[in-house]
N, C-alpha and C positions, 0 to 999 in steps of 0.2 A: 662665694661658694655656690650660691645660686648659677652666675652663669659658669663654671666649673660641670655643674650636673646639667643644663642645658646642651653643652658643648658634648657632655658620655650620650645623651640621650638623642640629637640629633641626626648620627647614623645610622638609629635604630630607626626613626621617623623616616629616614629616607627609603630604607629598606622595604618598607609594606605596600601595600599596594595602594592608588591613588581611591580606586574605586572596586568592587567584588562586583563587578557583571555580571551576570548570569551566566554559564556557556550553553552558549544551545548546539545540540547536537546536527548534525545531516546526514539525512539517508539518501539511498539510490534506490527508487522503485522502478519495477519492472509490471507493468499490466500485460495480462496475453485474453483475450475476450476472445473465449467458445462459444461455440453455437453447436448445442445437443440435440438432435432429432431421430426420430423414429424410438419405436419402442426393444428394445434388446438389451445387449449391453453382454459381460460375459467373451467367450470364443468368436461370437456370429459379431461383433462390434469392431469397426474401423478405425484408426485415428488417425489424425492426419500426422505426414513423417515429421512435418514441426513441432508437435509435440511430444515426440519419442519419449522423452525424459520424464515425459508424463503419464506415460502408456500403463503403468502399473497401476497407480494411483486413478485415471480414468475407469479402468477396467470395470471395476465395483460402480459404478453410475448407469441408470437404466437408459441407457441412450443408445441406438444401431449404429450413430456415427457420431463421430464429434472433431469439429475442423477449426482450426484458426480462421479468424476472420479479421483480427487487428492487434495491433500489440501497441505500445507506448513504454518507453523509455526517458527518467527523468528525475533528478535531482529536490530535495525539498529539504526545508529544516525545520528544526521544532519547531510547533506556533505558526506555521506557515498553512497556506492551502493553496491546491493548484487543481485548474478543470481537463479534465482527459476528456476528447470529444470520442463515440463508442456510436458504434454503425447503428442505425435505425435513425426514425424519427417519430415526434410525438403525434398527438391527433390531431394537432392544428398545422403539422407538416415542418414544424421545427427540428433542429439538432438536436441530440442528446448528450449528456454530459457527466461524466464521473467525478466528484468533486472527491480529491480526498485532503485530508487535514493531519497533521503530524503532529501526535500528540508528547510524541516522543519518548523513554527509557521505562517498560513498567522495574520495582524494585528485583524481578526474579531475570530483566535481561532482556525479556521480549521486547518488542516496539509497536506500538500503539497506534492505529491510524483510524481515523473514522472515514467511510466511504457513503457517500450519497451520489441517488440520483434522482432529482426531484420530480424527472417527467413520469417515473414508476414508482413515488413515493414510495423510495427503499433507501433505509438509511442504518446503519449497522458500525458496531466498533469492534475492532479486531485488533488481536495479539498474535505478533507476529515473532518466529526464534529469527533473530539477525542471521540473515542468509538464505532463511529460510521463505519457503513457499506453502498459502494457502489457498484451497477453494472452496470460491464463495458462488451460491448457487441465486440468482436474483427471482425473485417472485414471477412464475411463468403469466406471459400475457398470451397474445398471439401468436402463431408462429413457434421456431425453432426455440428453446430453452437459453438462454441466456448465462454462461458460467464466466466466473474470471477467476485465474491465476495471479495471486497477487504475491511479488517476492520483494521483499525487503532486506538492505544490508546496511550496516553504519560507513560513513565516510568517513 
């Protein structure tokens, strides 16, 4: 009888799964890094035609112009981080670098990502709607204003 019930119950055994991995999700991020300058913003304000899409939403920012300067395109998964290198350099004449981190699915659907950049100790967590685009304004130093466009989608 014993192996009888062995025999019912080992194509149930074989049925499950070996092991419940976790799945980790992957996004496609898209960085686009402005550069804000002059004081306006409003009618009297420029944008550059690569950002059309964003013409609306720039609008409202007190800036007389605002241009692309670099963009980066790039794949990541949960748990994962990856450096975007972003124009300027530090005071010792180094590169600069956007690190961001995927932190992957909040419960309401957004996506999580944490952004740092260490040479302007700025470091920020953001929720992002899948598909969606945010801007994040960096700590003004020198120089022109610093903004990025940051869009995230699930793969």
């Amino acid at each position: 009888m014993r192996a009888s019930l062995l025999l019912l119950a080992l194509p149930l055994l074989l049925a499950l799964p070996l092991s419940a991995a976790p799945s980790t999700d992957r996004f496609l991020i898209e960085l686009r890094v402005i550069e804000g300058s002059g004081k306006g913003g409003g009618d009297a304000q420029t944008v550059d035609p690569k950002l059309a899409q964003f013409a609306k939403d720039l609008r409202a920012l007190p800036f007389k112009e605002l241009k692309l300067v670099d963009s980066h395109t790039t794949g990541i998964r949960e748990g994962e981080r990856v450096s975007l290198e972003i124009p300027g350099t530090t005071k010792a004449g180094k590169k600069r670098f956007l690190q961001v981190a995927a932190h992957g699915r909040q419960p309401g659907g957004k996506l999580r990502f944490q952004l740092t950049i260490d040479a302007l100790k700025f470091d920020t967590l953001v929720a992002v709607p899948d598909g969606g685009t945010i801007f994040v304004a960096v700590p003004k130093g020198q120089g022109p204003a610093l903004l990025f466009a940051f869009t995230a989608r699930s793969r």
